[in-house]
C-alpha positions, 0 to 999 in steps of 0.5 A: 467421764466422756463418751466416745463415739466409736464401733459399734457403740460409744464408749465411756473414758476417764482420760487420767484413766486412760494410755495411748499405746503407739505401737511401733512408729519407728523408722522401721516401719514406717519410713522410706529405706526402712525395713518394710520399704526394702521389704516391698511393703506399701508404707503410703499409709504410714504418712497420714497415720503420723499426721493422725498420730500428732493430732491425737497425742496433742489433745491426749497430752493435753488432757493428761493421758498417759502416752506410752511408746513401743518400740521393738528392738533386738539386741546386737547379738539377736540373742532376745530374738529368739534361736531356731526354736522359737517361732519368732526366729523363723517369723518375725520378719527383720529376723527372717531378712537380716538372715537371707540378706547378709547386707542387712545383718545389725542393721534392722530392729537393733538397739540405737539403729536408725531403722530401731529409731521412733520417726522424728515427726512423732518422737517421745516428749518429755512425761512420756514413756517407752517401752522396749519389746522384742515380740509382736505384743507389747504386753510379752516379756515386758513391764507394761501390764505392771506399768499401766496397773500402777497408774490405774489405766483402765482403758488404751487407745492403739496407735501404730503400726502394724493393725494386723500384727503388733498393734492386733497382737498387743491389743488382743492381749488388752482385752484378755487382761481385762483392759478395754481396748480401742483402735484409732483407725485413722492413726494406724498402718497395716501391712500387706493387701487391705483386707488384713486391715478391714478383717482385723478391724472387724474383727476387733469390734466385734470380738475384742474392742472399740475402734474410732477415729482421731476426731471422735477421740479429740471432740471427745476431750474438747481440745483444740489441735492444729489442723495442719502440723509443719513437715 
């Protein structure tokens, strides 16, 4: 067992006991052309968090966690998107975009777009798993809370983006079913102004979790990682 130093106090881990979740690190989201840039989302953050994001998987391979990738995706006919009587049909917003700009019809969030596409810098290696989920959570009409039970995961650290919304969303969700939760501050993006960033991390650590930094998780495991990654 190792103790991570994290908000607001340390917390104890057993890394085989122990997921990384990178929540949504796709094209998306995080690269210029995606649909946060078209939307006029800043994505600057989204360049270090990658950075934070090899570092972290690095050391989290090495120590034999288990690392799990979310990956929202709609089907070509948008049919798991929902219909006009579901709420995410009228806010999710690549459902909301390819609705009022006929230009972008299939090409936001769709299975095997270049938008849908986890960014090269961070793509899944081999033992790594991905999950695909058509709602915010990643827990929602998907098999990850069975996936995570079967190895025994006990404790998530949350990578990703957005703080505010998917990675927020799947990590509430953790901690209702009785996971521990922890935000990797540094290895995440939020959209919108700041303080969506700054109420959601406080909000985490003292309502539903822990939050630390990419550091603390890599002192923690004793495992050296470059400091700098070629482009």
């Amino acid at each position: 067992m190792l103790a991570l130093d994290a908000r607001p106090e340390p917390v104890c881990i057993v890394p085989a006991q122990t997921a990384v979740i990178v929540v949504d690190m796709q094209n998306a989201f995080a690269s210029p052309g995606g649909m946060f840039d078209l939307a006029g989302f800043d994505i600057s953050g989204a360049a270090p968090a990658i950075e934070a994001n090899k570092r972290l998987l690095a050391a989290a391979r090495k120590a034999g966690m288990t690392v799990v990738y979310l990956q929202m995706s709609y089907r070509a006919d948008l049919s798991d998107g929902g219909d006009s009587s579901s709420p995410n049909f009228h806010k999710e917003l690549g459902m909301v975009m390819m609705r009022d700009r006929p230009e972008l019809r299939g090409k936001l969030l769709i299975d095997n777009s270049w938008d849908w596409q986890i960014v090269d810098a961070l793509k899944p290696e081999r033992g790594d798993h991905v999950i695909r989920k058509s709602r915010y959570s990643g827990f929602c009409n998907t098999g990850l809370e069975a996936f995570l039970r079967g190895r025994v995961i006990r404790h998530l650290l949350f990578t990703g983006v957005a703080t505010n919304v998917c990675v927020d969303a799947t990590a509430r969700d953790a901690y209702m079913l009785e996971f521990w939760p922890v935000l990797i501050e540094d290895a995440m993006n939020h959209s919108g102004p700041d303080f969506n960033r700054q109420s959601t991390l406080w909000n985490f650590e003292n309502a539903f979790g822990w939050v630390t930094f990419t550091d603390m998780v890599v002192d923690a495991l004793g495992v050296k990682t470059p400091e700098a990654w070629p482009a």
